[in-house]
PQR file with spaces between the fields and no chain letter, atoms N, CA, C, O and H, PARSE charges and radii, in Angstrom:
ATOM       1  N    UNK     1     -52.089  -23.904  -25.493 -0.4000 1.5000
ATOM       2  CA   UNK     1     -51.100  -22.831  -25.483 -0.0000 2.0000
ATOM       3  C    UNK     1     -49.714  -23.383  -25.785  0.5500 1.7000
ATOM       4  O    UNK     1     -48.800  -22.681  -26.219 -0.5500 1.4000
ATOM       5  N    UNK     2     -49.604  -24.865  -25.493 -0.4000 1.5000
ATOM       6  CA   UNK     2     -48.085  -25.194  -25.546 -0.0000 2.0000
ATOM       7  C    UNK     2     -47.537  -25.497  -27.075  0.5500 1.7000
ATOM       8  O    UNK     2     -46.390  -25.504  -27.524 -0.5500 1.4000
ATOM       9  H    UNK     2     -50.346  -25.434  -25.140  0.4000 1.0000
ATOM      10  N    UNK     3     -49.216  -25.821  -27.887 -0.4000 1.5000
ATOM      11  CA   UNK     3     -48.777  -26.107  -29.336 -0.0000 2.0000
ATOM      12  C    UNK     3     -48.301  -24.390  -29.824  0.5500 1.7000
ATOM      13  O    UNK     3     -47.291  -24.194  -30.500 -0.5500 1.4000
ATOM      14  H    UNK     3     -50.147  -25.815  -27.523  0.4000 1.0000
ATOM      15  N    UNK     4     -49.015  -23.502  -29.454 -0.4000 1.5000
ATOM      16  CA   UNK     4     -48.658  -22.141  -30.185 -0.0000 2.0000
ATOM      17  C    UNK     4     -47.328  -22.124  -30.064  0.5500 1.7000
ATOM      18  O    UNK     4     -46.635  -21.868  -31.049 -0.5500 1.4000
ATOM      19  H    UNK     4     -49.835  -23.661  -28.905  0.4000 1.0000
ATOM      20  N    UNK     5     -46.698  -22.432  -28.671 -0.4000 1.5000
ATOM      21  CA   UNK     5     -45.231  -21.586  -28.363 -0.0000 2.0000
ATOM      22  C    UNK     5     -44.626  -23.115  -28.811  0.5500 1.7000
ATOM      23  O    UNK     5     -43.461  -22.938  -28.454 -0.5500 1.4000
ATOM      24  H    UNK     5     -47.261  -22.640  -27.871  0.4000 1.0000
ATOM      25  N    UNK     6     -44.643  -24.059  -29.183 -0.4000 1.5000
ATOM      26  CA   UNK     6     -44.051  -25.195  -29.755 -0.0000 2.0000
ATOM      27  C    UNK     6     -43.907  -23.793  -31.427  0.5500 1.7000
ATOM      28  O    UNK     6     -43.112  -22.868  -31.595 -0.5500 1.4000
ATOM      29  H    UNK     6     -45.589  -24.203  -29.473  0.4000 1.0000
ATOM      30  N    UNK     7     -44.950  -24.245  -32.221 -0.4000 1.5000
ATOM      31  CA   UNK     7     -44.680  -23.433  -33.653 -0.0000 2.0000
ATOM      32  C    UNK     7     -44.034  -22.183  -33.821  0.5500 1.7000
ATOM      33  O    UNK     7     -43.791  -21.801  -34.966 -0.5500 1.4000
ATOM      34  H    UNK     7     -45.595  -24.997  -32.084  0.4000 1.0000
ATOM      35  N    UNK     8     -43.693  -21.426  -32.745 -0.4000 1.5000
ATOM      36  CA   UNK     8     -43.219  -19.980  -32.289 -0.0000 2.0000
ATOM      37  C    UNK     8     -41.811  -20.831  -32.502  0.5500 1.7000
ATOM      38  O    UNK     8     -41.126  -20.631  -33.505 -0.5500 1.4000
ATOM      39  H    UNK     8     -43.891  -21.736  -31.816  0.4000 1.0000
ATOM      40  N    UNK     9     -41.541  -21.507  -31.791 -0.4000 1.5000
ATOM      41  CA   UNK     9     -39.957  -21.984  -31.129 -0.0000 2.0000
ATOM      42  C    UNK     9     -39.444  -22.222  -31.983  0.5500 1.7000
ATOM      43  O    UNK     9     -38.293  -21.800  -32.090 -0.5500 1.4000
ATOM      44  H    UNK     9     -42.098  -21.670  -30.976  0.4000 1.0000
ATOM      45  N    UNK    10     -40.148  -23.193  -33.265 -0.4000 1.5000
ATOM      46  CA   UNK    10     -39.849  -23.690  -34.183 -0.0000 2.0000
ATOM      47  C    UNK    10     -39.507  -22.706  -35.376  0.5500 1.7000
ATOM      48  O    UNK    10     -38.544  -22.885  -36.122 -0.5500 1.4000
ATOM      49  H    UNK    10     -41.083  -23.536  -33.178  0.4000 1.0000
ATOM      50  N    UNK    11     -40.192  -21.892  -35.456 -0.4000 1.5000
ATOM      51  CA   UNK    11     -40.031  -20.673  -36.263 -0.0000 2.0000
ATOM      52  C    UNK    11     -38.402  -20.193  -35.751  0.5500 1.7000
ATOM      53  O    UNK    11     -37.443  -20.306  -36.514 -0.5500 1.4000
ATOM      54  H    UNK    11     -40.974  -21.747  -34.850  0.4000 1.0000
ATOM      55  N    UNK    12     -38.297  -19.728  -34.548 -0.4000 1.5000
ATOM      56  CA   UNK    12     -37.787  -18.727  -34.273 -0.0000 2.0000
ATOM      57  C    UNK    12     -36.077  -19.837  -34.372  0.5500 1.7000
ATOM      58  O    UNK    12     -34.931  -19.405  -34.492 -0.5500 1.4000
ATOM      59  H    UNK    12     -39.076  -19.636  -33.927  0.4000 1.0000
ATOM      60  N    UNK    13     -36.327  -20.627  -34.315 -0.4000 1.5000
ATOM      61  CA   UNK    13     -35.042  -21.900  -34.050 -0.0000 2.0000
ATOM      62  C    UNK    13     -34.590  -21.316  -36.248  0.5500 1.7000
ATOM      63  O    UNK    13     -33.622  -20.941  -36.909 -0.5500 1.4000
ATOM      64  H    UNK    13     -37.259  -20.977  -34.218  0.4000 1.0000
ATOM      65  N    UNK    14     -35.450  -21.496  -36.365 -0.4000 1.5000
ATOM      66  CA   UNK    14     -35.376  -21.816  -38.032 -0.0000 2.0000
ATOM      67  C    UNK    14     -34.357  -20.266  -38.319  0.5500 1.7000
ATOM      68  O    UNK    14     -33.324  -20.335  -38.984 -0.5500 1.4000
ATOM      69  H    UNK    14     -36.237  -21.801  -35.828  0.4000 1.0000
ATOM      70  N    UNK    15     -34.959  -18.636  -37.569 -0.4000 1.5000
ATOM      71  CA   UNK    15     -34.547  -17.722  -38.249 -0.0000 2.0000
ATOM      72  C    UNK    15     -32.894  -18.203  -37.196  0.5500 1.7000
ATOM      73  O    UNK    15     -31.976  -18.612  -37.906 -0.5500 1.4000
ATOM      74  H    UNK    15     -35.799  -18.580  -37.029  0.4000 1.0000
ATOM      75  N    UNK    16     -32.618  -18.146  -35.757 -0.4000 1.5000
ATOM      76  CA   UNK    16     -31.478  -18.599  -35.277 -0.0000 2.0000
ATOM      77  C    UNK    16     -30.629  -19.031  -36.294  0.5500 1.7000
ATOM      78  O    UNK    16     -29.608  -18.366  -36.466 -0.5500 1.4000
ATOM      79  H    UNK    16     -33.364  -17.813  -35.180  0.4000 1.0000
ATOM      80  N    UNK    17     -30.870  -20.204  -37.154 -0.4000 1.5000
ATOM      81  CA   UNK    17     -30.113  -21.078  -37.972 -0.0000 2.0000
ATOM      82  C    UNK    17     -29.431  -20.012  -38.817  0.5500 1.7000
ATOM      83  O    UNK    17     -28.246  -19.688  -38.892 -0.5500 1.4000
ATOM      84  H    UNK    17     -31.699  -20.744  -37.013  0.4000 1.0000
ATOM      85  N    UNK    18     -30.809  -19.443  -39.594 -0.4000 1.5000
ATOM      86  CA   UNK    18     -30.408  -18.588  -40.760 -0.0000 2.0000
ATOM      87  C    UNK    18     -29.398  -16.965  -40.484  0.5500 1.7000
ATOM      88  O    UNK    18     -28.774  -16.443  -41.408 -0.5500 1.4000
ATOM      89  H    UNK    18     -31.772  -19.706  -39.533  0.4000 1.0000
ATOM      90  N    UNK    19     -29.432  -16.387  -39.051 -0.4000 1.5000
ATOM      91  CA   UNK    19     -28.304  -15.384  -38.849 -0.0000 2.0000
ATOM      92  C    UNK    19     -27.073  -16.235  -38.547  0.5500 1.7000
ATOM      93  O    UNK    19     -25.895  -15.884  -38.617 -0.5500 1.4000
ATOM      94  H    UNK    19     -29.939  -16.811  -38.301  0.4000 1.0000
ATOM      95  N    UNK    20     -27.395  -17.001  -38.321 -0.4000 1.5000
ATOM      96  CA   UNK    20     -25.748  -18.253  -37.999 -0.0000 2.0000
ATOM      97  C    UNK    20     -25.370  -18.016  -39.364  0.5500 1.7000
ATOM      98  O    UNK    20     -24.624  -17.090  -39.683 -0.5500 1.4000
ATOM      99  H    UNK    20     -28.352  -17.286  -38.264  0.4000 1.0000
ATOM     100  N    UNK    21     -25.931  -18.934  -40.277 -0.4000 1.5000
ATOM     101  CA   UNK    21     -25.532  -18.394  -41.967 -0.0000 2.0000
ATOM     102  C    UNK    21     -24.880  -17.560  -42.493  0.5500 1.7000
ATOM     103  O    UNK    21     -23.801  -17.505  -43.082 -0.5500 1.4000
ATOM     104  H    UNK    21     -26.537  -19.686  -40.018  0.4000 1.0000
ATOM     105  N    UNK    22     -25.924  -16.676  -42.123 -0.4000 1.5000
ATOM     106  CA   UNK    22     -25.488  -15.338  -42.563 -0.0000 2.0000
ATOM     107  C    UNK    22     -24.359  -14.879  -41.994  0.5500 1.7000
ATOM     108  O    UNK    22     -23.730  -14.053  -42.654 -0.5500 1.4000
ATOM     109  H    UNK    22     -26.801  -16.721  -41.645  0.4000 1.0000
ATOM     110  N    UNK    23     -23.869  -15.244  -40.777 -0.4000 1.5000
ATOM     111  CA   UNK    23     -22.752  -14.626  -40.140 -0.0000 2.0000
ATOM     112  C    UNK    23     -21.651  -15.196  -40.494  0.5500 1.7000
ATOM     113  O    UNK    23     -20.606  -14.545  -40.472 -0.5500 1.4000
ATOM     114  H    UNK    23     -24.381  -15.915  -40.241  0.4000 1.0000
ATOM     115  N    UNK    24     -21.679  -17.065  -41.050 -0.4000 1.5000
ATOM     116  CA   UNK    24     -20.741  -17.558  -41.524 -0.0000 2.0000
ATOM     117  C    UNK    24     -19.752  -16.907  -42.608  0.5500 1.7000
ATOM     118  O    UNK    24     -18.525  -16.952  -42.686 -0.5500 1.4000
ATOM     119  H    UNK    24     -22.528  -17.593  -41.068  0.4000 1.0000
ATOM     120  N    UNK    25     -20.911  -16.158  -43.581 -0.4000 1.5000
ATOM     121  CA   UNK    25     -21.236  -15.802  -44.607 -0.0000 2.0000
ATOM     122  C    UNK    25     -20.040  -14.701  -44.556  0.5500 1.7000
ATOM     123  O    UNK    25     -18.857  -14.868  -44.850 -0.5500 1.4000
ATOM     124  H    UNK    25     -21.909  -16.121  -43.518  0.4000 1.0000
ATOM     125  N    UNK    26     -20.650  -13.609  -44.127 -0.4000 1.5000
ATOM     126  CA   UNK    26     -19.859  -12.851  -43.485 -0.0000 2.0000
ATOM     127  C    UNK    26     -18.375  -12.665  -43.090  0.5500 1.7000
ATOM     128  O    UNK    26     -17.673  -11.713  -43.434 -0.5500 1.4000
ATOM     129  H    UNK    26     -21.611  -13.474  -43.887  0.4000 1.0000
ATOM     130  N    UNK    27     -18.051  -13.558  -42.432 -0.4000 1.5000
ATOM     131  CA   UNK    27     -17.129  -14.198  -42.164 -0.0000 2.0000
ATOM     132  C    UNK    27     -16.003  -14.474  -43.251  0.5500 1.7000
ATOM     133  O    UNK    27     -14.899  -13.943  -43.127 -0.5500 1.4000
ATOM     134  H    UNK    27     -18.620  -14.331  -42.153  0.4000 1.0000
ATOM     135  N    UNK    28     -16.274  -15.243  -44.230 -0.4000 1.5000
ATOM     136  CA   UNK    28     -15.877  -16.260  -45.585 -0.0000 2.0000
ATOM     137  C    UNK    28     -15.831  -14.762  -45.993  0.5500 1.7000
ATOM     138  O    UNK    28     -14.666  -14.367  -46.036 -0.5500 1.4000
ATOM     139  H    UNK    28     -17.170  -15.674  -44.331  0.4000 1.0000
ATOM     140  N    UNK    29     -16.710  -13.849  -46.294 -0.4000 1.5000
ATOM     141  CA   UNK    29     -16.246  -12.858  -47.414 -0.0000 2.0000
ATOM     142  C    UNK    29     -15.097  -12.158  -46.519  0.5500 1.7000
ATOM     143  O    UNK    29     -14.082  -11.936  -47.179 -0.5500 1.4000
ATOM     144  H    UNK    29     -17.656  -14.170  -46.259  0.4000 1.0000
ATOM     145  N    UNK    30     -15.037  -11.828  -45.395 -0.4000 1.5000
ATOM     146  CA   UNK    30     -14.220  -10.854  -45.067 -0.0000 2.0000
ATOM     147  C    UNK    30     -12.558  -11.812  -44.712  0.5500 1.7000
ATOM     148  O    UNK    30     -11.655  -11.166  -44.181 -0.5500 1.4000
ATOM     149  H    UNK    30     -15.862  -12.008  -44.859  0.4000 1.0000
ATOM     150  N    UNK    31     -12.403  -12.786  -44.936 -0.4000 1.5000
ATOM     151  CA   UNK    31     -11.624  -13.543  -44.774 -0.0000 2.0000
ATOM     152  C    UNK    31     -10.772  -13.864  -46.205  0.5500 1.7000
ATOM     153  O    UNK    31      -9.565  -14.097  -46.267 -0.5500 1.4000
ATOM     154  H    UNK    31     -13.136  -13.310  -45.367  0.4000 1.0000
ATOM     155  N    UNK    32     -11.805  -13.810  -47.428 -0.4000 1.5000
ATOM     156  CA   UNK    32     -11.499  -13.812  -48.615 -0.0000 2.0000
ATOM     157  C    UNK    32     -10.903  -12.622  -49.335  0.5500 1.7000
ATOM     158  O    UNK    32     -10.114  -12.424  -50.260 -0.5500 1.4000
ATOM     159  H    UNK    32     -12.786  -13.621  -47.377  0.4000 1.0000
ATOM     160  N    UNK    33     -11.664  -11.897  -48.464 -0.4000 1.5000
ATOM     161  CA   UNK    33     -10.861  -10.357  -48.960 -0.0000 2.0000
ATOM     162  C    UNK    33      -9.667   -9.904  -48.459  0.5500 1.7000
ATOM     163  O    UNK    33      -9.054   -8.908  -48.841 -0.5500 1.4000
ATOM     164  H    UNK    33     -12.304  -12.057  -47.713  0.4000 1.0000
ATOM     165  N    UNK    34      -9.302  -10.809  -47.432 -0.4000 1.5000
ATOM     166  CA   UNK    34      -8.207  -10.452  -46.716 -0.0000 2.0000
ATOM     167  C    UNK    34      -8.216   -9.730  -45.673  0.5500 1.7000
ATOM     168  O    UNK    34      -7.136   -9.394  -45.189 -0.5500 1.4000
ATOM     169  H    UNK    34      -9.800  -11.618  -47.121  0.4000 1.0000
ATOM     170  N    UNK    35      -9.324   -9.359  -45.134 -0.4000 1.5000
ATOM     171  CA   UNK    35      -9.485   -8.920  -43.533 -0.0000 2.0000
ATOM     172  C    UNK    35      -8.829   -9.345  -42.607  0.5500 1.7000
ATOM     173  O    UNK    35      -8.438  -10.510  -42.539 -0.5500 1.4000
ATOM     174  H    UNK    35     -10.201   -9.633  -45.527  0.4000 1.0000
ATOM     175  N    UNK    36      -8.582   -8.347  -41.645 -0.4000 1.5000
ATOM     176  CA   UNK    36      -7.962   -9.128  -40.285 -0.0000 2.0000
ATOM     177  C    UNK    36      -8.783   -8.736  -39.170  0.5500 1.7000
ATOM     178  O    UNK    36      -8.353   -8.796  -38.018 -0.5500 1.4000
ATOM     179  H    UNK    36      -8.900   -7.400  -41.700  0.4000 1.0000
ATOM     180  N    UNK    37     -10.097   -8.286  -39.489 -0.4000 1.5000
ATOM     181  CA   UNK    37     -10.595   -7.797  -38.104 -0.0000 2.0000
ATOM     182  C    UNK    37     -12.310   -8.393  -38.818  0.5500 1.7000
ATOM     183  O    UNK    37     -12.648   -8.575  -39.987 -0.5500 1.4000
ATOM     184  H    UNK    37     -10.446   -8.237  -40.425  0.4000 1.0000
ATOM     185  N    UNK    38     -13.409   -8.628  -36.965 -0.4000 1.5000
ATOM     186  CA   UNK    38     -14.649   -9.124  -37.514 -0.0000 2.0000
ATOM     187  C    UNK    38     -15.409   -7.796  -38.408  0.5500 1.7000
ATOM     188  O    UNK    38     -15.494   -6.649  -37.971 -0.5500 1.4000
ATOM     189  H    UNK    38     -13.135   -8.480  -36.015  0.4000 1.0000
ATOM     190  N    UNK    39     -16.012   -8.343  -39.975 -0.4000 1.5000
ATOM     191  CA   UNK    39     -16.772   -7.624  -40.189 -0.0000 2.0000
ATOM     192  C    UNK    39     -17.974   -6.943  -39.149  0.5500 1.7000
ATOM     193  O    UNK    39     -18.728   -7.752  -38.607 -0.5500 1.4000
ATOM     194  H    UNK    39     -15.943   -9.275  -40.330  0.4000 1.0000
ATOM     195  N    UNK    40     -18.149   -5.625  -38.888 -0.4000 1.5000
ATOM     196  CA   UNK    40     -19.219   -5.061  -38.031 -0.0000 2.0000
ATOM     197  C    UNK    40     -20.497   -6.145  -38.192  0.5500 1.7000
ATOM     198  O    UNK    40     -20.820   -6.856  -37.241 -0.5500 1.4000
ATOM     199  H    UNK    40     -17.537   -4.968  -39.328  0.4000 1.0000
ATOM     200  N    UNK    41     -21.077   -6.192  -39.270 -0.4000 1.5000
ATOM     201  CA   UNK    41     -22.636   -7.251  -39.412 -0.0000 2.0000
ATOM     202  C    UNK    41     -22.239   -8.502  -38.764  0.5500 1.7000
ATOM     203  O    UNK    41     -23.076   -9.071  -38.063 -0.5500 1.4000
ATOM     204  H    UNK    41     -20.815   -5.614  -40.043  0.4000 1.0000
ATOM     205  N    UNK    42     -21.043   -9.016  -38.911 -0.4000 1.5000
ATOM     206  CA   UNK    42     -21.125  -10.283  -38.637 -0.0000 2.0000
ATOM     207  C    UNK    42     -21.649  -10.368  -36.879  0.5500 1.7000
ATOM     208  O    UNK    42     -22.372  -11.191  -36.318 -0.5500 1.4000
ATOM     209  H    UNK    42     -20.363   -8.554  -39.480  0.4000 1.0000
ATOM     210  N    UNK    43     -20.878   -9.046  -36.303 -0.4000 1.5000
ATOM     211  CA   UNK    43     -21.276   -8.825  -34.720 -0.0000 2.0000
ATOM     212  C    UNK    43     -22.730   -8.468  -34.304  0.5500 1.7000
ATOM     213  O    UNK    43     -23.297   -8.355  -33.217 -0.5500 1.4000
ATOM     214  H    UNK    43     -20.290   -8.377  -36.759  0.4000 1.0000
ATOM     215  N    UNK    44     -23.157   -8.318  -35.772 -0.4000 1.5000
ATOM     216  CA   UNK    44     -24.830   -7.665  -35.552 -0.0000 2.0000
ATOM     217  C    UNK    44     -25.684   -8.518  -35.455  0.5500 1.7000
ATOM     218  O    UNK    44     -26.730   -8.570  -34.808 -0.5500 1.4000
ATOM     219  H    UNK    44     -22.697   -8.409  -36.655  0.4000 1.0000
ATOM     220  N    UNK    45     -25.075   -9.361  -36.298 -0.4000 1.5000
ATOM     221  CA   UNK    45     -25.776  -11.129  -36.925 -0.0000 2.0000
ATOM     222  C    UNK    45     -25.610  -11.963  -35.305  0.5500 1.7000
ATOM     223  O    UNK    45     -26.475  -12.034  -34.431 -0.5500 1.4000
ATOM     224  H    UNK    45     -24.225   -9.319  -36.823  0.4000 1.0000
ATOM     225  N    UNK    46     -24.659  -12.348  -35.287 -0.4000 1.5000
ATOM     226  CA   UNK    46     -24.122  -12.788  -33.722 -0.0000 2.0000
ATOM     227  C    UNK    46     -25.244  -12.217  -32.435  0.5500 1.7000
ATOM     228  O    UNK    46     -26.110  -12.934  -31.935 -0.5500 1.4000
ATOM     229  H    UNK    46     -23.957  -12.290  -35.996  0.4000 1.0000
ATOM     230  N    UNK    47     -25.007  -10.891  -32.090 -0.4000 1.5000
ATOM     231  CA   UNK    47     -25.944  -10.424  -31.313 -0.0000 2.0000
ATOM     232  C    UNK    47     -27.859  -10.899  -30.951  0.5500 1.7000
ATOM     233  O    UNK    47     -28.722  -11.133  -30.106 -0.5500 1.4000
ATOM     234  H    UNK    47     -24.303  -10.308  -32.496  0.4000 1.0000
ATOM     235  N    UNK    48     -27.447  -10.749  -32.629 -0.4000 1.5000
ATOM     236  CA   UNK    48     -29.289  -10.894  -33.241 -0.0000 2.0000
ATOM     237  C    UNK    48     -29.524  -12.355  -32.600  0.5500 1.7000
ATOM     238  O    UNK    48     -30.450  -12.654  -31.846 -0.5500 1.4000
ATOM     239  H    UNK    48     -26.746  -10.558  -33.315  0.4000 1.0000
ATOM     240  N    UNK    49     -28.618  -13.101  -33.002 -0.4000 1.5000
ATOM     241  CA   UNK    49     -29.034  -14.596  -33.361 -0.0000 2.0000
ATOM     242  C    UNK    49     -28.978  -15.048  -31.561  0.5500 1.7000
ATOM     243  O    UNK    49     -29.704  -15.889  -31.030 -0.5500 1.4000
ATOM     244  H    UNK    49     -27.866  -12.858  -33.615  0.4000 1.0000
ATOM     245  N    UNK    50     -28.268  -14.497  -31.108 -0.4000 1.5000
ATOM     246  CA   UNK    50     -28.084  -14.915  -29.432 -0.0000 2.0000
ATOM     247  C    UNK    50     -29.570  -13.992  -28.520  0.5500 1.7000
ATOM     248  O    UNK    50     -29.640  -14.099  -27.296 -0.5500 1.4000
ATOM     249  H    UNK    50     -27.678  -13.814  -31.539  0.4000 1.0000
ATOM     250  N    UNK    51     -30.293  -13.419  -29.046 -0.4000 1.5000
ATOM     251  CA   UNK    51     -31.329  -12.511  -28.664 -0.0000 2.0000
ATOM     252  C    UNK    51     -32.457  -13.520  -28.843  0.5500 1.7000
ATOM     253  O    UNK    51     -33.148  -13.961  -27.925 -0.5500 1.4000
ATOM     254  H    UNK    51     -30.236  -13.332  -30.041  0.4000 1.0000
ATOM     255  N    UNK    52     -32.593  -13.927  -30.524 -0.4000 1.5000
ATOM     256  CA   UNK    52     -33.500  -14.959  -30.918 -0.0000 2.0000
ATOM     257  C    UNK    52     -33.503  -16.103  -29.959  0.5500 1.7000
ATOM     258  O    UNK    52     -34.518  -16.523  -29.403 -0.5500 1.4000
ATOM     259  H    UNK    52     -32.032  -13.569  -31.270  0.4000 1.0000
ATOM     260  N    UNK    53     -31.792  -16.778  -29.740 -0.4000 1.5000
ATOM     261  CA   UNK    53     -31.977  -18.032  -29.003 -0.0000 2.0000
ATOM     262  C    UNK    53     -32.889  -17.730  -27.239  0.5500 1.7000
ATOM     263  O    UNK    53     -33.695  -18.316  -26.516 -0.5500 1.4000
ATOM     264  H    UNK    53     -30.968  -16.437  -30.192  0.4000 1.0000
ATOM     265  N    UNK    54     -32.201  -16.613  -27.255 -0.4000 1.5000
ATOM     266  CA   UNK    54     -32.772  -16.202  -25.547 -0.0000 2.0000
ATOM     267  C    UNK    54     -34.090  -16.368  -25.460  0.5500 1.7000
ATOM     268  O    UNK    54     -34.684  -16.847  -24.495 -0.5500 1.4000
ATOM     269  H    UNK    54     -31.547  -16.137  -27.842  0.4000 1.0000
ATOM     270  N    UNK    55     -34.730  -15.834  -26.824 -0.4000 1.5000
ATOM     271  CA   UNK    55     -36.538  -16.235  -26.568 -0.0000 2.0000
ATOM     272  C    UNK    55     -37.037  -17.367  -26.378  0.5500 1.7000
ATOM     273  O    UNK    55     -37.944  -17.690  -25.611 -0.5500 1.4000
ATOM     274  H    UNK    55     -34.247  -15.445  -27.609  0.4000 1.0000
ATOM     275  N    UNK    56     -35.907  -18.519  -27.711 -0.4000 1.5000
ATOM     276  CA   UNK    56     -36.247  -19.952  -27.859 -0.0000 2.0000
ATOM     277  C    UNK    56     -36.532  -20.555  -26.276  0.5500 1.7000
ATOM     278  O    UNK    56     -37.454  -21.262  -25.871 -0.5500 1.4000
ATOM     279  H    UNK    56     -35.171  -18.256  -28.334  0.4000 1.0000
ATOM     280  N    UNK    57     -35.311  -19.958  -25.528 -0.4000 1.5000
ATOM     281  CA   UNK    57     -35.452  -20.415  -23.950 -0.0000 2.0000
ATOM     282  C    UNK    57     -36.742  -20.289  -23.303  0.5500 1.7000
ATOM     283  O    UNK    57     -37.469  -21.205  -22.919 -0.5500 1.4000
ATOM     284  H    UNK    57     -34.562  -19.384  -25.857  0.4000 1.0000
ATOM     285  N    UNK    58     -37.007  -18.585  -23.202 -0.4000 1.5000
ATOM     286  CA   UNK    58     -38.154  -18.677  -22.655 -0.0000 2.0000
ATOM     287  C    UNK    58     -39.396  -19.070  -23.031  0.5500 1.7000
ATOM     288  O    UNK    58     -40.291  -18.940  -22.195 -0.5500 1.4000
ATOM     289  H    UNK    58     -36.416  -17.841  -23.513  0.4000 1.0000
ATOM     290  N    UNK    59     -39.695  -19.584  -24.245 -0.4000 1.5000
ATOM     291  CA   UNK    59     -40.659  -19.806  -24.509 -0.0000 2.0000
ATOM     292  C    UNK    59     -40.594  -21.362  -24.390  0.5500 1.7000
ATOM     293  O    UNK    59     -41.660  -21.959  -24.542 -0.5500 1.4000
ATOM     294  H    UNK    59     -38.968  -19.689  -24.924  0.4000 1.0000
ATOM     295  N    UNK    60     -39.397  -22.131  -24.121 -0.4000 1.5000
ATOM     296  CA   UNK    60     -39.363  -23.980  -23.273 -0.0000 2.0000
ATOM     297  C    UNK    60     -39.841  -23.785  -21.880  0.5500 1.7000
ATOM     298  O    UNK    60     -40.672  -24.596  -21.474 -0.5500 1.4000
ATOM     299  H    UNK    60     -38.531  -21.646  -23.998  0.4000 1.0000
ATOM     300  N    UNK    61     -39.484  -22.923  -21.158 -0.4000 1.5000
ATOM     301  CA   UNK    61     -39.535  -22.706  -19.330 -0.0000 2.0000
ATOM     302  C    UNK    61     -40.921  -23.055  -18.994  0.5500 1.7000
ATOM     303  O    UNK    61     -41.793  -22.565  -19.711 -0.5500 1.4000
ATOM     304  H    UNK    61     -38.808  -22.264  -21.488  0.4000 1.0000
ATOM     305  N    UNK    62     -41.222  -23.706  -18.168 -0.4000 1.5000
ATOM     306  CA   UNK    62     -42.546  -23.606  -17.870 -0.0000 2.0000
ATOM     307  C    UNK    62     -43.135  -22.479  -17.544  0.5500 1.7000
ATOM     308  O    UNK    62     -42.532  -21.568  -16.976 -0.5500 1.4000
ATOM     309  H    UNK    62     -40.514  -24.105  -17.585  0.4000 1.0000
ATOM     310  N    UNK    63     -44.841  -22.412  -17.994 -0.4000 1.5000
ATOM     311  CA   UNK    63     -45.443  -21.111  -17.525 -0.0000 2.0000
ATOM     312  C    UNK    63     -45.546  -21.513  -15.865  0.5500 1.7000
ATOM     313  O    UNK    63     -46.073  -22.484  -15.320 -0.5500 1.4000
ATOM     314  H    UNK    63     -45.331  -23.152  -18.455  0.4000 1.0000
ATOM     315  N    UNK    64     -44.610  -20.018  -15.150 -0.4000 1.5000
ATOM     316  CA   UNK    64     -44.814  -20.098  -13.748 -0.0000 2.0000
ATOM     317  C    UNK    64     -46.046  -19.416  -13.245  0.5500 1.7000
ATOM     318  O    UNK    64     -46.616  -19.643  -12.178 -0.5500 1.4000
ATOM     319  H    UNK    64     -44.183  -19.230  -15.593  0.4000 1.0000
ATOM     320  N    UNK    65     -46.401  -18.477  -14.239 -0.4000 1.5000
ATOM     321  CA   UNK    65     -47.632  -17.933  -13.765 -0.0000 2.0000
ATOM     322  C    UNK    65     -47.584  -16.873  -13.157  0.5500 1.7000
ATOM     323  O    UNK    65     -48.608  -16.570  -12.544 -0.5500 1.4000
ATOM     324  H    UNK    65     -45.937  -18.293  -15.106  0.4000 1.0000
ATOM     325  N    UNK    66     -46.186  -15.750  -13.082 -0.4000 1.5000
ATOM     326  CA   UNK    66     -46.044  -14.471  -12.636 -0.0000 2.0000
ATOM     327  C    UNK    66     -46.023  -13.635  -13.514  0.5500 1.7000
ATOM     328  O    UNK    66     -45.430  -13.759  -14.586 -0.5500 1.4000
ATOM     329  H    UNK    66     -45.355  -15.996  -13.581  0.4000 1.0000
ATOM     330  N    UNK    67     -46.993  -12.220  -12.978 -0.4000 1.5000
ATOM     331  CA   UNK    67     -47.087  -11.964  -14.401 -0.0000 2.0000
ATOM     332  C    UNK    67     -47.184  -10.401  -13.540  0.5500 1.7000
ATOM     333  O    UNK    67     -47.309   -9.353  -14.174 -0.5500 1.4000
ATOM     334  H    UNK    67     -47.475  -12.120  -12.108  0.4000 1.0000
Protein backbone atom coordinates (compact mmCIF):
# COMPACT_ATOMS: atom_id res chain seq x y z
CA UNK A 1 0.00 0.00 0.00
CA UNK A 2 2.90 2.39 0.75
CA UNK A 3 4.32 1.95 -2.92
CA UNK A 4 0.68 3.07 -4.32
CA UNK A 5 0.52 6.29 -2.10
CA UNK A 6 4.48 6.78 -2.74
CA UNK A 7 3.36 7.03 -6.91
CA UNK A 8 0.09 9.06 -5.87
CA UNK A 9 2.47 11.63 -3.94
CA UNK A 10 4.69 11.70 -6.65
CA UNK A 11 2.12 12.45 -9.16
CA UNK A 12 0.35 14.83 -7.16
CA UNK A 13 3.92 16.74 -6.05
CA UNK A 14 4.49 16.90 -10.00
CA UNK A 15 0.76 18.65 -10.70
CA UNK A 16 1.69 21.08 -7.20
CA UNK A 17 4.84 22.15 -9.25
CA UNK A 18 2.88 22.75 -12.39
CA UNK A 19 -0.11 25.29 -10.68
CA UNK A 20 3.02 27.01 -9.03
CA UNK A 21 3.91 27.65 -12.85
CA UNK A 22 1.09 28.46 -13.88
CA UNK A 23 0.52 30.98 -11.21
CA UNK A 24 4.00 32.42 -11.81
CA UNK A 25 2.77 32.70 -15.16
CA UNK A 26 0.01 34.57 -14.30
CA UNK A 27 1.62 36.75 -12.39
CA UNK A 28 4.48 37.89 -15.23
CA UNK A 29 1.46 38.52 -17.58
CA UNK A 30 -0.48 40.66 -15.28
CA UNK A 31 2.59 42.53 -14.19
CA UNK A 32 3.56 43.04 -17.88
CA UNK A 33 0.43 44.48 -18.64
CA UNK A 34 0.66 46.76 -16.03
CA UNK A 35 -1.65 45.50 -13.34
CA UNK A 36 -1.72 46.55 -9.91
CA UNK A 37 -3.93 44.05 -8.38
CA UNK A 38 -3.59 39.76 -8.22
CA UNK A 39 -4.99 38.36 -11.39
CA UNK A 40 -8.34 36.32 -10.04
CA UNK A 41 -6.68 32.68 -11.58
CA UNK A 42 -3.59 33.36 -10.14
CA UNK A 43 -5.73 33.09 -6.56
CA UNK A 44 -7.42 30.02 -8.09
CA UNK A 45 -4.04 28.48 -9.05
CA UNK A 46 -2.68 29.32 -5.42
CA UNK A 47 -5.76 27.82 -3.70
CA UNK A 48 -5.64 24.70 -6.03
CA UNK A 49 -2.01 24.12 -5.55
CA UNK A 50 -2.21 24.51 -1.52
CA UNK A 51 -5.32 21.83 -1.63
CA UNK A 52 -3.01 19.44 -3.79
CA UNK A 53 -0.08 19.99 -1.23
CA UNK A 54 -2.63 19.23 1.75
CA UNK A 55 -3.18 15.70 0.18
CA UNK A 56 0.69 15.29 -0.48
CA UNK A 57 0.59 15.50 3.53
CA UNK A 58 -1.86 13.13 4.12
CA UNK A 59 -0.96 10.67 2.10
CA UNK A 60 3.10 10.83 4.13
CA UNK A 61 1.13 10.49 7.76
CA UNK A 62 1.12 7.21 8.86
CA UNK A 63 -1.93 4.93 8.38
CA UNK A 64 -3.46 5.33 12.02
CA UNK A 65 -6.11 3.10 11.24
CA UNK A 66 -9.32 5.28 12.07
CA UNK A 67 -11.63 5.05 9.81
Amino acid sequence: MAQEFDEIRNRLEAIAEELADLAIVRLRESIDAGGRELPVDEKRLTRARRAVEKAIHLLREPDEGVF
